[in-house]
VOVEXGU-120625 format. One record per atom (N, C-alpha, C, CB): residue number from 1; atom name; x, y negated, z. Coordinates in steps of 0.001 Angstrom, whole numbers, plus 500000, padded with zeros to 6 digits. Atoms other than C-alpha are relative to their C-alpha. Glycine has a CB too. Layout:
<recs>
REC;NUM;CA;X;Y;Z $
...
</recs>
This chain:
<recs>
REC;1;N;501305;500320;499481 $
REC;1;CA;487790;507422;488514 $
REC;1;C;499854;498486;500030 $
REC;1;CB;499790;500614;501402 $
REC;2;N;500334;501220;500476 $
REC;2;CA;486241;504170;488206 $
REC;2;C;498831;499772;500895 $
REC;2;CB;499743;499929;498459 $
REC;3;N;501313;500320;498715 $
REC;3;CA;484149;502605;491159 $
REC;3;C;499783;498446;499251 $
REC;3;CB;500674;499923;502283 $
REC;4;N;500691;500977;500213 $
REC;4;CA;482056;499405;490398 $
REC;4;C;499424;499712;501393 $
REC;4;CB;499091;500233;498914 $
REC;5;N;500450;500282;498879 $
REC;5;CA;481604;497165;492842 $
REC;5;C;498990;498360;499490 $
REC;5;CB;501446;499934;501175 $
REC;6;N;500722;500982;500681 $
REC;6;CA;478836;494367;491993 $
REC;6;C;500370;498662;500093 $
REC;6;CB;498804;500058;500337 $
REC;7;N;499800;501499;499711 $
REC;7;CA;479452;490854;491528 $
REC;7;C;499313;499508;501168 $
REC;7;CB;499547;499161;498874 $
REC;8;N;500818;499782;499041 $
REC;8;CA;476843;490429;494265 $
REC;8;C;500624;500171;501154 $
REC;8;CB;499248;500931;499760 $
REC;9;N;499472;499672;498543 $
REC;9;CA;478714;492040;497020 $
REC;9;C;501541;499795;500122 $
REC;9;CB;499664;501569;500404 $
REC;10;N;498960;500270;499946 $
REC;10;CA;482134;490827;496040 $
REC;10;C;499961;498316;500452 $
REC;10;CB;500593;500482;498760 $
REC;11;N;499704;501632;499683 $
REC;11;CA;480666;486830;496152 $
REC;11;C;499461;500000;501739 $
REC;11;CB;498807;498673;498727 $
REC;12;N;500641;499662;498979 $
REC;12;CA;478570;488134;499240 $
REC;12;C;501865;500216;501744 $
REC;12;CB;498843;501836;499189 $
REC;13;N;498649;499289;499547 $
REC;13;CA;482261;489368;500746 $
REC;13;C;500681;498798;500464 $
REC;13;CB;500908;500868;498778 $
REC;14;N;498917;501319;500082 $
REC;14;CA;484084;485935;500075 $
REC;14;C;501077;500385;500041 $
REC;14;CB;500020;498965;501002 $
REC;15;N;498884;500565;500512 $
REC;15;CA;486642;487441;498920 $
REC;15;C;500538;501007;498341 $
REC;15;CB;501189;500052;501437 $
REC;16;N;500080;499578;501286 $
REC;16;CA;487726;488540;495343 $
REC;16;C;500154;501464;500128 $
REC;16;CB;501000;499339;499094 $
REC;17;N;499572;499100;500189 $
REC;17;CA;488284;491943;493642 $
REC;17;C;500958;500733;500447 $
REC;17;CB;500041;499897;499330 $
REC;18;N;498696;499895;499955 $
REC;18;CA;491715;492026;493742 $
REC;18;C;500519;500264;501375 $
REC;18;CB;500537;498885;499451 $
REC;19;N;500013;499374;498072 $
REC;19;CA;491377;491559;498227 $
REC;19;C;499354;500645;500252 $
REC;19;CB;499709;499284;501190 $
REC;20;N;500753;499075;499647 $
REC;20;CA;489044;494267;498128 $
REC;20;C;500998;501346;499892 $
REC;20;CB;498697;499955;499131 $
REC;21;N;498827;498874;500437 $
REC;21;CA;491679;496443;496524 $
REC;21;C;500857;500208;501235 $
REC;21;CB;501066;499464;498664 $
REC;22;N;498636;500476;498796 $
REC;22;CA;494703;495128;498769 $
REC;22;C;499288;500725;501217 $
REC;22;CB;500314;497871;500406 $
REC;23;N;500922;499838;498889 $
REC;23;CA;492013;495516;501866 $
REC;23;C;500097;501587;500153 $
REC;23;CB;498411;499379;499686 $
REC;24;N;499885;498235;500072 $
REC;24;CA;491584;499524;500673 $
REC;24;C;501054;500634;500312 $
REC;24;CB;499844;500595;498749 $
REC;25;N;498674;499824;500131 $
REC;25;CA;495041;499998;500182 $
REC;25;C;501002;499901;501345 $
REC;25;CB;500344;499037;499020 $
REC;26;N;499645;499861;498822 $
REC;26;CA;496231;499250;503154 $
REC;26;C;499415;500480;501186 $
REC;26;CB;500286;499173;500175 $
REC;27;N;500377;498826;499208 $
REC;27;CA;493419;500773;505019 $
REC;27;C;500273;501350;499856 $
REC;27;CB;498917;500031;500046 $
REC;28;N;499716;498353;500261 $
REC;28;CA;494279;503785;503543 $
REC;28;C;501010;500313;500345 $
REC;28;CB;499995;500555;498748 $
REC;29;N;498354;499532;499400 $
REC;29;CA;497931;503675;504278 $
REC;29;C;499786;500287;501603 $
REC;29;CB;501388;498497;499807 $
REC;30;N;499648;500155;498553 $
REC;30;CA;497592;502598;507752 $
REC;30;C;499598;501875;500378 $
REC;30;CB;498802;498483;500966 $
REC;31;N;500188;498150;499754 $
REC;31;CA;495648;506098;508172 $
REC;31;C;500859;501178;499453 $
REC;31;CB;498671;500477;499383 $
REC;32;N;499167;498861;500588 $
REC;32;CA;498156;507612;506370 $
REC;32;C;499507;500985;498789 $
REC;32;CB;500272;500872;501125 $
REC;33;N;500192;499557;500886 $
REC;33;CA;495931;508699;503363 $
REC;33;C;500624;500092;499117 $
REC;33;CB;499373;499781;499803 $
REC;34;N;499811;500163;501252 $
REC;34;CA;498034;507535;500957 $
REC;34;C;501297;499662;500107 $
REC;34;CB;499150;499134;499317 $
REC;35;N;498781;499926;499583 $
REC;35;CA;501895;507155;501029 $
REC;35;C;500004;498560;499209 $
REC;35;CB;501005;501385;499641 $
REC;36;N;499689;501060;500309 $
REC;36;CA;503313;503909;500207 $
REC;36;C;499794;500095;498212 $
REC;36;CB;501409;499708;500680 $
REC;37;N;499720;500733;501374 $
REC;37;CA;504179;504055;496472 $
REC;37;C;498097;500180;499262 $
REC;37;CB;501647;501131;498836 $
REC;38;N;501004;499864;499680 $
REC;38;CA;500090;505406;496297 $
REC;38;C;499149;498647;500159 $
REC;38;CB;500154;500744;500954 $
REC;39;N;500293;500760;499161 $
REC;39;CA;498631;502753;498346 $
REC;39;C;500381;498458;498808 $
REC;39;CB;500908;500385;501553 $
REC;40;N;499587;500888;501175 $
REC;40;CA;500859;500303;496009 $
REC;40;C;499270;499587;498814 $
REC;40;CB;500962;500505;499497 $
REC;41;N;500584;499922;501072 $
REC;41;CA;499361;501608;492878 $
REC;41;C;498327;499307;500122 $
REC;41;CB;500145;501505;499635 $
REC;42;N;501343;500509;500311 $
REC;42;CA;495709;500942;493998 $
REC;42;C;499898;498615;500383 $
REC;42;CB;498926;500778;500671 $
REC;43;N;499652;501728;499582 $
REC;43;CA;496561;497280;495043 $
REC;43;C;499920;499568;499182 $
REC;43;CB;501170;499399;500511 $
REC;44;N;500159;500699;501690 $
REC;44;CA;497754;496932;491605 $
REC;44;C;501203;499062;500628 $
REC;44;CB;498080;498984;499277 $
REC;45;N;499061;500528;499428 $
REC;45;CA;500849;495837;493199 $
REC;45;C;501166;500845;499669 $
REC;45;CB;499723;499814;501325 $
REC;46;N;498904;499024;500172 $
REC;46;CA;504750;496528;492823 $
REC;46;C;500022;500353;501710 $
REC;46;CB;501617;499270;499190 $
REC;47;N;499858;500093;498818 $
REC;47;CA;505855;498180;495882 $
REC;47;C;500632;499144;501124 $
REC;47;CB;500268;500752;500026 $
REC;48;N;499298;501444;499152 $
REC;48;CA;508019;495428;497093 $
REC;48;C;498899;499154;500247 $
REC;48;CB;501205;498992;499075 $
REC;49;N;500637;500897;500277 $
REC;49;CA;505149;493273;496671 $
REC;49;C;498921;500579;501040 $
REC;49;CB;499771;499739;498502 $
REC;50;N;500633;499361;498950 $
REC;50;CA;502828;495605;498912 $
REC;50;C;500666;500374;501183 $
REC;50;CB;499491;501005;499571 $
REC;51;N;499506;499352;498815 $
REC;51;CA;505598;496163;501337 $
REC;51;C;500049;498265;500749 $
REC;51;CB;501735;501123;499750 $
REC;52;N;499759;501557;499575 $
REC;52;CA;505680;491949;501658 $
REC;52;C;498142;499855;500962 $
REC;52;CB;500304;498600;498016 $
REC;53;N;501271;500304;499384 $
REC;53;CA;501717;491985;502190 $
REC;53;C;499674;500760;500931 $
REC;53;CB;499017;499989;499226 $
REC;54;N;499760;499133;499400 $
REC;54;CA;502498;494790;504599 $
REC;54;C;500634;499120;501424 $
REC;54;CB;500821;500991;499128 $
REC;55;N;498933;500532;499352 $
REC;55;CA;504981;492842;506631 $
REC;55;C;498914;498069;500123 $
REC;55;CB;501884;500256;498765 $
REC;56;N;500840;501654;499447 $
REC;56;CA;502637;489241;506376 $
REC;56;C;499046;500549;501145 $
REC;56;CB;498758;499017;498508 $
REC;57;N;500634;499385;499330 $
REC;57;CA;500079;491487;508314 $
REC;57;C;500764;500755;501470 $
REC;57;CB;499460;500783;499032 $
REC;58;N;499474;498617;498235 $
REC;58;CA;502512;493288;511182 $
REC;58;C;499598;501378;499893 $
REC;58;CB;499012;499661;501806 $
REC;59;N;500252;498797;500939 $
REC;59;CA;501989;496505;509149 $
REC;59;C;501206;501079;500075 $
REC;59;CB;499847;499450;498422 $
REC;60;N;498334;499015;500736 $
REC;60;CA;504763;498950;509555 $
REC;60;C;499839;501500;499349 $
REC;60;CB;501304;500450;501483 $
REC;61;N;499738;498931;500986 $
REC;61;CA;505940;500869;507274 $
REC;61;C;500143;501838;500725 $
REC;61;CB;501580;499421;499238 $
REC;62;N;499755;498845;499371 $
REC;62;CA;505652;504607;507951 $
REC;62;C;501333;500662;499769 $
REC;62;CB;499021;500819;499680 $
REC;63;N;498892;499578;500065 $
REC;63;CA;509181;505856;507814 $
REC;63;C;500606;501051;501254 $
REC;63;CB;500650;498840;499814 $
REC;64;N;499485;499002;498405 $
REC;64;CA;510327;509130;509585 $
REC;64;C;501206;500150;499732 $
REC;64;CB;499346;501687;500393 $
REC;65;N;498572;499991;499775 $
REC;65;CA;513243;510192;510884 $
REC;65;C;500600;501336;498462 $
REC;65;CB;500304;500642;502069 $
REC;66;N;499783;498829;501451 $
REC;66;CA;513082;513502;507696 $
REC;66;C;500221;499105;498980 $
REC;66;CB;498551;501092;499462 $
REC;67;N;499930;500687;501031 $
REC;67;CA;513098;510437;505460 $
REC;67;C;500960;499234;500082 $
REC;67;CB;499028;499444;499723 $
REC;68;N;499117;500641;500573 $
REC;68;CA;515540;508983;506393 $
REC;68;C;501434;500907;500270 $
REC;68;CB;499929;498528;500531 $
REC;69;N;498623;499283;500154 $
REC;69;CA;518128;511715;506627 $
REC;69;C;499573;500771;498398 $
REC;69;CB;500413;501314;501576 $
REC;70;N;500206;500094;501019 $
REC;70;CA;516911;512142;503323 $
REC;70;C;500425;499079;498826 $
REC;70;CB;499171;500053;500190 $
REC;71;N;499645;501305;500157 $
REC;71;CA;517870;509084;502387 $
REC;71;C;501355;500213;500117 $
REC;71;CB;499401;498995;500921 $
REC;72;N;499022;500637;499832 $
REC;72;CA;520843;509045;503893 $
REC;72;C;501236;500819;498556 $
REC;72;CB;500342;500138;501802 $
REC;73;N;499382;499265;500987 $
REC;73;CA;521711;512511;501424 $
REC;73;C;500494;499447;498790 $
REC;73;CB;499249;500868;499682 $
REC;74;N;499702;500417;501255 $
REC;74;CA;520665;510855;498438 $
REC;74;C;501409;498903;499909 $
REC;74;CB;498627;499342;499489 $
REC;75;N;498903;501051;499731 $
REC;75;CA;523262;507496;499146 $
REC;75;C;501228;501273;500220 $
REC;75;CB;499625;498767;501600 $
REC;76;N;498549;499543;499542 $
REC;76;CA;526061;510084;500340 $
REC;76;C;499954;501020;498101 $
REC;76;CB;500071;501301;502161 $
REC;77;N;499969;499138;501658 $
REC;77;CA;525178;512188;496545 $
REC;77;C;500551;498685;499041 $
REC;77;CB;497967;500684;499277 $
REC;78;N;499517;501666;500758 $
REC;78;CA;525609;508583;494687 $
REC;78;C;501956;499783;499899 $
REC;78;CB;499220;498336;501462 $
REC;79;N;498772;499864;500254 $
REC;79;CA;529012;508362;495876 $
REC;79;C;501536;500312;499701 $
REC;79;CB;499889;499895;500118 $
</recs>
């Protein structure tokens, strides 16, 4: 899908495309629409790179406790 947003209401905004994206993207996470690697993609960001503009903001990361004994499986499968 493909939204258009007008030159008009992006100079109107003061601030570019690209922080309109970021702006979405992390509204959407915070609500939990959209899971991190998600959220990432519509930034147009790597996830490291959205977890930094995450962390400049006081943003935390949603991480449960199922994820991370999930986590801990995969690391104990590895070795």
């Amino acid at each position: 899908m493909t939204v258009e947003i007008s030159d008009q209401i992006i100079n109107q905004s003061g601030v570019s495309g690209k922080e309109i994206l970021l702006r979405a993207a992390i509204a959407l996470f915070q609500e939990e629409r959209l899971t991190l690697g998600q959220a990432s993609q519509l930034a147009g960001l790597h996830q490291f790179e959205f977890q930094k503009e995450l962390a400049a903001r006081n943003i935390p990361i949603h991480y449960t406790e199922e994820q991370f004994h999930n986590d801990l499986r995969t690391i104990a499968s590895i070795k």
